[in-house]
N, C-alpha and C positions, 0 to 999 in steps of 0.2 A: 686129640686136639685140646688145648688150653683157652677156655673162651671166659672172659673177664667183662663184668658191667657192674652195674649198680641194682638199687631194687626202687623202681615204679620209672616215672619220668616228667608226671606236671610235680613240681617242688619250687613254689616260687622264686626262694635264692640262689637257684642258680641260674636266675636268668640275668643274664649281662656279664657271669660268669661262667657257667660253661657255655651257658646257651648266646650267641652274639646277640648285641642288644638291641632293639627290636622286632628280633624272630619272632614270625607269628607264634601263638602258642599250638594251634593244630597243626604245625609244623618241627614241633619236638620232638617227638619221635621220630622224624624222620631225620631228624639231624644227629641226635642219640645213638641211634642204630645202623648208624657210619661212623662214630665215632669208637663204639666199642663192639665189641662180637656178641652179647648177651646183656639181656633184661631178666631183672625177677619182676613179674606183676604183681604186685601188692592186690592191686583193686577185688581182684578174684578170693582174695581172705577177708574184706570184709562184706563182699556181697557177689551174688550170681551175677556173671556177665551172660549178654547174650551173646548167638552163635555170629549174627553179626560183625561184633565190636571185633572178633580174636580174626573173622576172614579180613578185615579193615587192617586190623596191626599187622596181621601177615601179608598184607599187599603192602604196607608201606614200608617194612624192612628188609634189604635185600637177602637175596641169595647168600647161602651161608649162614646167617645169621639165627639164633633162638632165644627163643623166652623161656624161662622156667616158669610154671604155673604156681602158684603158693594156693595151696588146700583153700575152702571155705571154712572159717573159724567153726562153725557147730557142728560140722563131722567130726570133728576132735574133739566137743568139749561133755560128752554123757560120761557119767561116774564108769558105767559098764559100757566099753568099746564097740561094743557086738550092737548094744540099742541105739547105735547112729548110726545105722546099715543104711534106713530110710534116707538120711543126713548125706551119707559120703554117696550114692545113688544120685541123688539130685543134681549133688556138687561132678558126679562122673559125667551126670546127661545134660551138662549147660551149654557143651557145646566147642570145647578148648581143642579139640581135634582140629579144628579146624583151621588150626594152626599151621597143619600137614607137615611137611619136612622141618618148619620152625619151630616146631613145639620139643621143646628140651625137659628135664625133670618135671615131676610135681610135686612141690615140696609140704608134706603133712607138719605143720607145725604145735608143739601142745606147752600148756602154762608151765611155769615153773612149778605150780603145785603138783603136778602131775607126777605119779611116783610111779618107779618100775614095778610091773605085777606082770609075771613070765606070761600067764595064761591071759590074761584080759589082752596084751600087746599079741600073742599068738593068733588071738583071733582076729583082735583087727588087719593085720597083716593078709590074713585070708581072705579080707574083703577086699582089696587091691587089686586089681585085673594086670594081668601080662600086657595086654595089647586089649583095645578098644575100635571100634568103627573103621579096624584092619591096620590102626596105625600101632606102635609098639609101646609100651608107657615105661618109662624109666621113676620109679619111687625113692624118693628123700624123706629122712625124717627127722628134724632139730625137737631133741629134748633137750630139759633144762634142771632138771635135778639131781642131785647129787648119787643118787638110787641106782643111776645110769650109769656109772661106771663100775660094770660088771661084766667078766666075762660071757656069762649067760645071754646079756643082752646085745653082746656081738654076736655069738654064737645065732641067736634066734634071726639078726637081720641078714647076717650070711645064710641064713635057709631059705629066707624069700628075696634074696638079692636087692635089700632096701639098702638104699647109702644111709648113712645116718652122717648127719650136717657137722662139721667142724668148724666151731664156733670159734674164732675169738675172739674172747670178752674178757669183759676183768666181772660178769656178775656169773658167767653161766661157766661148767667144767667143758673142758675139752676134752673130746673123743675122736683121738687122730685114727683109730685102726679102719681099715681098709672091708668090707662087707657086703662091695655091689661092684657090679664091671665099669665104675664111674664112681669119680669124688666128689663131693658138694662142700663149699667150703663158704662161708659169713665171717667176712673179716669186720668188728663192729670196734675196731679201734683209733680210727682215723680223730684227729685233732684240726679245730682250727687252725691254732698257729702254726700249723706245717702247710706249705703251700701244698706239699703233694697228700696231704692227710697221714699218711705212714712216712717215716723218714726214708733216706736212700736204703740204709744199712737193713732197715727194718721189709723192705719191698724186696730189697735181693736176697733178705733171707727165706722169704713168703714166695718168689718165681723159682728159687732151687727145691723148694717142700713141691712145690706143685710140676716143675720137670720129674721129680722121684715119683710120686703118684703118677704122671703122665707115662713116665717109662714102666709102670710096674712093678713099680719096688712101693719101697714107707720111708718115708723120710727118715734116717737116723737121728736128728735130736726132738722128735717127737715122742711121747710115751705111749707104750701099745699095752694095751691089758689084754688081749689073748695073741696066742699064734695063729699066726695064720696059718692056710692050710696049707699041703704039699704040693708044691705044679713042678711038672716038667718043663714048663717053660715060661720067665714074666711073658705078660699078656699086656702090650700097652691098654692106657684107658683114658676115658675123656675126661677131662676135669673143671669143675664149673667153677669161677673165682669171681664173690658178691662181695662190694664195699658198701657195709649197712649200717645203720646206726654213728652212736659215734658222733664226732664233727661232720655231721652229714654235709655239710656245703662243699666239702673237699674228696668227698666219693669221687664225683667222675672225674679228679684229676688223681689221684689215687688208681683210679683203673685204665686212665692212659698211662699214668706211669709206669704200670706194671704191664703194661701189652706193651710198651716198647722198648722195657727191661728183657720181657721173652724175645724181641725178636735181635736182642743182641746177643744172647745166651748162644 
């Protein structure tokens, strides 16, 4: 499945725009998550939510529907990966389980300073759990520095089935290769002056990269720094599509454009 949102949902400008004008605001998300198939939560990267807040947003979005969770910023930010065990722990026991069937990736995000070091990211990697409070945890991870485009550093996320984020941007590199049984993908290029954020041209080229990912293949005008491995057979897979940054006011039309580009495909 190809599920397409934006990342958080209080943004004051888009209310009277995407939001009808009006609409209460604790009634946002509920209108949000009918209009698109997927949310990134921001609020969880800059602070612990409780177990509450994520049973509330999973009762208010329907069926079918998921959030991605975005890390808490200080599990990701110790010089040594392994000394925010205590950090990424807290951020595991806050509670996002409780999301249940809703809960889609969790996406560890780190600064642009951040530089590739094979063993420091090895270990952190090991701190990641499969599955949690019996539910299954699907791992994302946007880096942003140049260090990153390295074989090696596919090689290491294909060993723990972590997606690593396909960014683009005009500040961070793109790493289109394929590394987890799911794609994660930040589209951060959206413009005011385009009513749908991305042009036409520019959105049917982004819904045929993510039918290739969907069907198990890599897009051909994408760049791959390693091979991938040998299958007997593609293996579809699910593919998360985020309109972030950017002309943010034109995300969620941007992510209706593109849910209703796939469903003419």
């Amino acid at each position: 499945m190809i599920r397409v949102g934006i990342g958080g949902w209080n943004y004051p400008p888009w209310r009277g725009k995407f939001y009808p004008k009006g609409l209460a605001q604790a009634k946002e998300l509920e209108f949000a998550s009918r209009a698109l198939t997927t949310i990134e939560i921001n609020a969880t990267y800059h602070r612990l939510q409780k177990p509450d807040s994520f049973r509330k947003w999973a009762g208010t979005a329907p069926e079918g529907f998921q959030f991605a969770v975005k890390a808490w910023q200080f599990a990701t930010a110790k010089k040594n990966l392994t000394e925010g065990a205590p950090l990424v722990e807290k951020f595991l026991s806050s509670g996002f389980t409780e999301l249940g069937a809703k809960l889609g990736p969790v996406v560890w995000q780190f600064t642009p300073a951040r530089k590739f070091e094979p063993e420091n990211f090895a270990a952190f990697f090991a701190l990641l759990p499969k599955e949690l409070n019996g539910i299954a945890l699907r791992h994302a991870i946007e880096v942003r520095h140049e260090s990153f485009l390295s074989a090696d550093f596919i090689a290491l996320a294909r060993k723990h089935n972590v997606a690593i984020v396909l960014a683009d941007s005009a500040k961070y590199p793109l790493l289109a290769d394929v590394t987890a049984d799911f794609t994660y993908m930040r589209l951060q290029r959206t413009e005011e002056r385009v009513a749908t954020g991305y042009t036409s041209r520019a959105l049917k080229q982004w819904a045929e990269r993510a039918q290739a990912y969907e069907s198990g293949a890599m897009p051909t005008d994408l760049p791959s720094l390693a091979r991938a491995p040998a299958a007997k057979a593609k293996k579809k897979r699910d593919v998360y599509v985020y309109f972030i940054s950017g002309g943010k006011v034109r995300a969620p039309a941007a992510a209706q454009a593109l849910i209703e580009l796939l469903k003419e495909e």
